[in-house]
C-alpha positions as semicolon CSV with decimal commas, in nm:
position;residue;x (nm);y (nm);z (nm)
1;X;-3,387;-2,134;5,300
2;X;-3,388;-1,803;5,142
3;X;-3,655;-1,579;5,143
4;X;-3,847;-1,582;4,807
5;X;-3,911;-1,188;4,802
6;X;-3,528;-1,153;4,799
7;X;-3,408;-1,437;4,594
8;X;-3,280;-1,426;4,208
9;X;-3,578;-1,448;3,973
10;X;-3,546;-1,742;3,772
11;X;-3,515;-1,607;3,427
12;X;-3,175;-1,471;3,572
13;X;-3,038;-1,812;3,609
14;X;-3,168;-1,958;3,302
15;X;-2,902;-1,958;2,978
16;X;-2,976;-1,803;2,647
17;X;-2,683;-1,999;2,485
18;X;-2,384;-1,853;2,426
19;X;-2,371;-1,488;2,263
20;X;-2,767;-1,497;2,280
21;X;-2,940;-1,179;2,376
22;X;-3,231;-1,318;2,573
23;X;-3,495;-1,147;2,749
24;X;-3,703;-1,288;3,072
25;X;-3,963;-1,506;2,874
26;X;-3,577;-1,669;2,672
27;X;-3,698;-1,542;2,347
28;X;-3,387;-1,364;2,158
29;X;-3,467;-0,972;2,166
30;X;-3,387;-0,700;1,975
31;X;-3,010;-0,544;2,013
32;X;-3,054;-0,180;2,193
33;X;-2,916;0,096;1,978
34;X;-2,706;0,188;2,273
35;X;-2,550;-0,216;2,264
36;X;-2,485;-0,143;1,903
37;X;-2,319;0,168;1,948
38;X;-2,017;-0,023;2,250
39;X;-2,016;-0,313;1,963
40;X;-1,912;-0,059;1,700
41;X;-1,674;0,123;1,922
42;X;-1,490;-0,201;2,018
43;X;-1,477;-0,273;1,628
44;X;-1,303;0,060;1,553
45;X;-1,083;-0,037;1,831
46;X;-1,005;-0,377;1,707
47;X;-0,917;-0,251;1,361
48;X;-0,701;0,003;1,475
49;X;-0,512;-0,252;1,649
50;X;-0,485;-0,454;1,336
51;X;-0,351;-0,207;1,149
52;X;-0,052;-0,129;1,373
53;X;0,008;-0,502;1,376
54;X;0,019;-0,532;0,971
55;X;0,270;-0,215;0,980
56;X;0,471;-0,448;1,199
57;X;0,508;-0,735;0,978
58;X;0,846;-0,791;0,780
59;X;0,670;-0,711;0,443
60;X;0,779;-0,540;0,117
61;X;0,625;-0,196;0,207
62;X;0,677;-0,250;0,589
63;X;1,020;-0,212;0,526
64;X;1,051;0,048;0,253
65;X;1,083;0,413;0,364
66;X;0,799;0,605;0,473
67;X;0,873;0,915;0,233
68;X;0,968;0,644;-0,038
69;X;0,627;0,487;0,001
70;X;0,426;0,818;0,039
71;X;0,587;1,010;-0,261
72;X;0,534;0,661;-0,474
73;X;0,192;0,617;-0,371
74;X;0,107;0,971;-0,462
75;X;0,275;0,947;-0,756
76;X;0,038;0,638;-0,855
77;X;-0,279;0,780;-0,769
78;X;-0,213;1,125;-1,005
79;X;-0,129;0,802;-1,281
80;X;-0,494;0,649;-1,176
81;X;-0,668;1,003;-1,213
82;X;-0,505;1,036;-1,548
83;X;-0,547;0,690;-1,710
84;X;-0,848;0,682;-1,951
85;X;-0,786;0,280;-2,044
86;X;-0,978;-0,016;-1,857
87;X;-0,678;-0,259;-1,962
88;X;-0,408;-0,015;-1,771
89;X;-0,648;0,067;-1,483
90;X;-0,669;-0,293;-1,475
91;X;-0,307;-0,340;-1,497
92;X;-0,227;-0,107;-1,199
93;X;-0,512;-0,300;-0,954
94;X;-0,312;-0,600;-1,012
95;X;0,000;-0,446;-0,936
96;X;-0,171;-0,328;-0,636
97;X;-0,266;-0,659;-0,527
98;X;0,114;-0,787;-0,548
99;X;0,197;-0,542;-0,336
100;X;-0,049;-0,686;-0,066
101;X;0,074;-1,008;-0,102
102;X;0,459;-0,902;-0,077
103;X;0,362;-0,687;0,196
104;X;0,191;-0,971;0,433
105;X;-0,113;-0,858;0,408
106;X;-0,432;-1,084;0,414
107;X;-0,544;-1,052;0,054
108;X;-0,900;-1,178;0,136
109;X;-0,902;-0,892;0,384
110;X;-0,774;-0,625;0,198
111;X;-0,996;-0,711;-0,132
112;X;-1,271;-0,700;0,126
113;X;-1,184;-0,359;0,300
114;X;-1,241;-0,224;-0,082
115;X;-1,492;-0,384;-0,264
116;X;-1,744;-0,349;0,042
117;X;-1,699;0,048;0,017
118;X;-1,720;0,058;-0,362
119;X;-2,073;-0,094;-0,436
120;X;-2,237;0,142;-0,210
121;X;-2,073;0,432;-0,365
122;X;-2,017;0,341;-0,675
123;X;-2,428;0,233;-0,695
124;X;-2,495;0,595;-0,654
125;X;-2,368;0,709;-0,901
126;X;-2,247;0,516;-1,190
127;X;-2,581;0,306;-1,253
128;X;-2,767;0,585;-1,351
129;X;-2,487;0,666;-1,655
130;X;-2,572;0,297;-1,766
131;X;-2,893;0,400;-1,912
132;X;-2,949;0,555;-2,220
133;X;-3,206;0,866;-2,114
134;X;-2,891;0,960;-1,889
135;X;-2,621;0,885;-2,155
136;X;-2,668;0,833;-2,500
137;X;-2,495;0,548;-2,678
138;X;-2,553;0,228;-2,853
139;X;-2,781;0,014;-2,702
140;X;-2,647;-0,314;-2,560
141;X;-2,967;-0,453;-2,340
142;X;-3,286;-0,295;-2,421
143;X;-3,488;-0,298;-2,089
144;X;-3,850;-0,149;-2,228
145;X;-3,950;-0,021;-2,539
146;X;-4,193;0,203;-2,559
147;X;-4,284;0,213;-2,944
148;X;-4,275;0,523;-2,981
149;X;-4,117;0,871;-2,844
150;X;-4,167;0,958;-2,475
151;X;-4,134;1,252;-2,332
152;X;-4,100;1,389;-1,953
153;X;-4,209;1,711;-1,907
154;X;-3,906;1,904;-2,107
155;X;-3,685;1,601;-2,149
156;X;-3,677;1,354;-2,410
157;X;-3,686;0,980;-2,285
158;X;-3,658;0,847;-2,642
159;X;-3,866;0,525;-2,739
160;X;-3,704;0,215;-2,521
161;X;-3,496;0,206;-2,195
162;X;-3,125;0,064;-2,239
163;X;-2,816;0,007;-2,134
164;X;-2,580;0,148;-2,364
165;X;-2,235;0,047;-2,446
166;X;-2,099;0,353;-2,343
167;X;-2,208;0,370;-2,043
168;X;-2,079;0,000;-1,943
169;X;-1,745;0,102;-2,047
170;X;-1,760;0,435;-1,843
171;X;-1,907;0,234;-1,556
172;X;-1,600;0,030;-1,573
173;X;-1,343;0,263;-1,602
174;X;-1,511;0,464;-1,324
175;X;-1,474;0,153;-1,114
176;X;-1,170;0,012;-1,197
177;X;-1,021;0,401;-1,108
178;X;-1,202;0,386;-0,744
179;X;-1,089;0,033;-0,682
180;X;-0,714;0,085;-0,715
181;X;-0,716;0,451;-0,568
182;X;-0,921;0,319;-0,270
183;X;-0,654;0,014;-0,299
184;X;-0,357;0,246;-0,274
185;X;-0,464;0,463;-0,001
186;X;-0,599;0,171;0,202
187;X;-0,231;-0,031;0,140
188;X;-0,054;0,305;0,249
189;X;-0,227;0,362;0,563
190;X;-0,259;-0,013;0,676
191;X;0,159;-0,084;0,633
192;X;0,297;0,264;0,790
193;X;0,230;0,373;1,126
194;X;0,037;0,688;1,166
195;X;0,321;0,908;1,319
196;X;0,547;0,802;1,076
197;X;0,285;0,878;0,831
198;X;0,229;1,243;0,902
199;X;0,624;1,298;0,904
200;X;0,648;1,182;0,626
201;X;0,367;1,389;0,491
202;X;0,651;1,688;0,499
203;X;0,835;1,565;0,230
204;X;0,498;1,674;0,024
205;X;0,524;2,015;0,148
206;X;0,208;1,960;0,380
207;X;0,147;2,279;0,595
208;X;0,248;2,215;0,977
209;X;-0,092;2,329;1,102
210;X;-0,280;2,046;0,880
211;X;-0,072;1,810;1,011
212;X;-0,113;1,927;1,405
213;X;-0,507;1,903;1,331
214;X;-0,429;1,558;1,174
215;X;-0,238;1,431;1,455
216;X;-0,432;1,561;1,707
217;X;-0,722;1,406;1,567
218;X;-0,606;1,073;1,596
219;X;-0,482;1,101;1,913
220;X;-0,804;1,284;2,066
221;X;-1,042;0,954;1,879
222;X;-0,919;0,724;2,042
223;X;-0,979;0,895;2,400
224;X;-1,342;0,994;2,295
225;X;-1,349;0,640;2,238
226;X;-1,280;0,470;2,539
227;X;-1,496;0,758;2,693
228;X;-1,805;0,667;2,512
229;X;-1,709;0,310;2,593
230;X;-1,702;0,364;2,985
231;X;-2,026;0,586;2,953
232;X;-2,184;0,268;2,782
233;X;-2,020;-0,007;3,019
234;X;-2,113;0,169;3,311
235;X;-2,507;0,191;3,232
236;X;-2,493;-0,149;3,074
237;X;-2,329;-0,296;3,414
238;X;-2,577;-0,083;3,610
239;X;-2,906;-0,286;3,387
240;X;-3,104;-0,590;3,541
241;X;-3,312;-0,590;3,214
242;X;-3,370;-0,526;2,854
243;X;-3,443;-0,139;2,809
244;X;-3,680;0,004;2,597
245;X;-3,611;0,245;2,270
246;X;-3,766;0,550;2,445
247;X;-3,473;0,435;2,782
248;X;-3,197;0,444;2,561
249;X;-3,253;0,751;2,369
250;X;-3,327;0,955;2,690
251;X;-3,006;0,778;2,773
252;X;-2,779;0,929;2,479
253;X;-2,986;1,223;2,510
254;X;-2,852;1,320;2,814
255;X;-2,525;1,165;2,733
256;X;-2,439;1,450;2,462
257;X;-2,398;1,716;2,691
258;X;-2,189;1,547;2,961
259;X;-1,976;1,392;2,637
260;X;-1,921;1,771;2,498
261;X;-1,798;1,875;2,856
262;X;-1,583;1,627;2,856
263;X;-1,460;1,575;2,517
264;X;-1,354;2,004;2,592
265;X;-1,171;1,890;2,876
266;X;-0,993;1,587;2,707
267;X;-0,871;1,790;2,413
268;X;-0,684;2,032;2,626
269;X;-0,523;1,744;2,863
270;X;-0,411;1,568;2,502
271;X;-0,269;1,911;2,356
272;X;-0,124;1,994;2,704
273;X;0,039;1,687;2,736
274;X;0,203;1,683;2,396
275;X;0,302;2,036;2,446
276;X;0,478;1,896;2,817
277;X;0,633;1,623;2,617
278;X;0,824;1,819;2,344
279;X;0,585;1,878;2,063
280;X;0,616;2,181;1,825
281;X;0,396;2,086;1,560
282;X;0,618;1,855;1,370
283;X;0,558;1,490;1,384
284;X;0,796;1,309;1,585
285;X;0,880;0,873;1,545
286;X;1,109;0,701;1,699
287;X;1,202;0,575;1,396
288;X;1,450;0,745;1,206
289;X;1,442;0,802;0,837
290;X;1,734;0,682;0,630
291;X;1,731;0,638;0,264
292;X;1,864;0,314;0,170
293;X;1,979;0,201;-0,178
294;X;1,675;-0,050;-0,213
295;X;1,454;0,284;-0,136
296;X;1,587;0,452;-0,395
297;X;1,526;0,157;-0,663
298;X;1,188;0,111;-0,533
299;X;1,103;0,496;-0,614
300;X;1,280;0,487;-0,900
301;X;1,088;0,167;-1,013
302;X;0,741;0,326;-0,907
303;X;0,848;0,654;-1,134
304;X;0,879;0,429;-1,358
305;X;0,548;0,257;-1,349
306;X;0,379;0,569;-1,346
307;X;0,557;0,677;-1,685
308;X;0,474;0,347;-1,830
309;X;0,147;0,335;-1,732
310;X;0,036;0,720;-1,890
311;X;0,249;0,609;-2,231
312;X;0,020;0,277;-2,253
313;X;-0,325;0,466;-2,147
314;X;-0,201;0,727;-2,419
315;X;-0,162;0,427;-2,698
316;X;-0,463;0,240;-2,598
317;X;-0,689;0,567;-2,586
């Protein structure tokens, strides 16, 4: 029989259910910050991994050249910037959604990637232009009247509260524009891969040193990364119990220097290895770029659009 100084405690051998984060008394506890931190780090990982699988897939875009796609993207988001109708900001979201479907990608997904960014920044700062004592206009809800003229300190508040028709439709405009540029950039980046990317950032006239910094950014994120991950792992592995809030920021405390030290270190392995390995600053893919006749119809087609879609916003305005 073993001795019952030495033998497991028997809130060790007692199951919190699958995925639960149970302490000793089997009550679920609170997530650590430092738990957190490995689950968001995995996450990153786990979408970066999806998006080199979408650039994989036999789609629309997937197949198109990367300079085609690039010099057509940018081409539609100067068109976005310029367009000053709801109905052709409209027009050009939908066309961006067609080109998620025809590309393979998950149109649940990519709606979601966008319209879980925009609210939060889009909340900052277009509700504020809704209301009347930030923009004047016709009033379309009246929230409070006040009955008669109010006045903050220097500023005029006028006598009710409302939402104004002019600020809806600027509201609207403002987020119809974020939605599809948001839309573009996030279909560009999710259906080319990121070397072939920065290549074909060139054809744009992109200074070689911005893309170095670019490219070894990337490269060098993914390394601090799995770094931070080990650091976590290993002090998670090393933990019989829960820690405490005041554990686990002495924990990343100390962490920050030995991370620095070693994040120097890292970034002059990564630059001397592409150095040993043939890079001069340019991009390189294994991939070669050739211009096929279905490339040039598809620029000529988004040239097209992007005509189209300034001589409509003009006859609308």
């Amino acid at each position: 029989m073993a001795d019952p100084e030495y033998a497991t405690p028997g809130w060790m051998k007692r199951s919190g259910g699958a995925g639960c984060a149970c302490g000793p008394s089997g009550f679920r506890r609170k997530v650590s910050v430092v738990e957190k931190t490995l689950d968001g780090i995995a996450g990153a990982l786990r979408a970066s991994l999806f998006s080199e699988q979408v650039a994989d897939r036999p789609g629309l875009l997937q197949r198109t050249d990367p300079r085609v796609k690039t010099v057509g993207m940018v081409a539609l988001l100067v068109t976005v910037g310029l367009a000053r109708s709801a109905m052709v900001l409209l027009a050009l979201y939908i066309f961006t959604l067609f080109l998620a479907v025809t590309s393979r990608v998950s149109l649940e997904f990519f709606v979601k990637r966008v319209w879980l960014f925009i609210p939060i920044f889009a909340g900052v700062i277009v509700i504020p232009s809704l209301f009347n004592v930030v923009k004047a206009g016709d009033p379309l809800v009246t929230l409070w009247d006040f009955g008669r003229e109010v006045h903050l300190g220097p500023w005029a508040l006028g006598t009710s509260i409302a939402i104004t028709r002019q600020g809806v439709h600027g509201a609207a405009i403002f987020i119809l524009r974020v939605a599809t540029s948001v839309s573009l950039a996030v279909l560009l980046a999710l259906t080319t891969r990121w070397a072939e990317l920065l290549r074909a950032l060139r054809v744009l006239f992109v200074p070689r040193i911005f893309i170095l910094i670019l490219s070894m950014t990337y490269r060098y994120i993914f390394l601090l990364l799995g770094l931070t991950t080990d650091m976590f792992t290993a002090r998670r592995s090393r933990m019989v119990g829960p820690s405490t809030p005041r554990d686990d920021r002495q924990f990343v405390a100390g962490s920050m220097g030995t991370l620095l030290g070693k994040s120097q270190t890292l970034s002059e392995e990564v630059y001397s290895a592409m150095v040993s390995r043939g890079f001069n600053g340019e991009p390189m893919s294994i991939h070669r770029f050739r211009m096929r006749p279905a490339d040039w119809a598809l620029l000529v087609a988004a040239g097209f659009i992007a005509a189209a879609a300034i001589g409509g916003d003009r006859l609308l305005d």
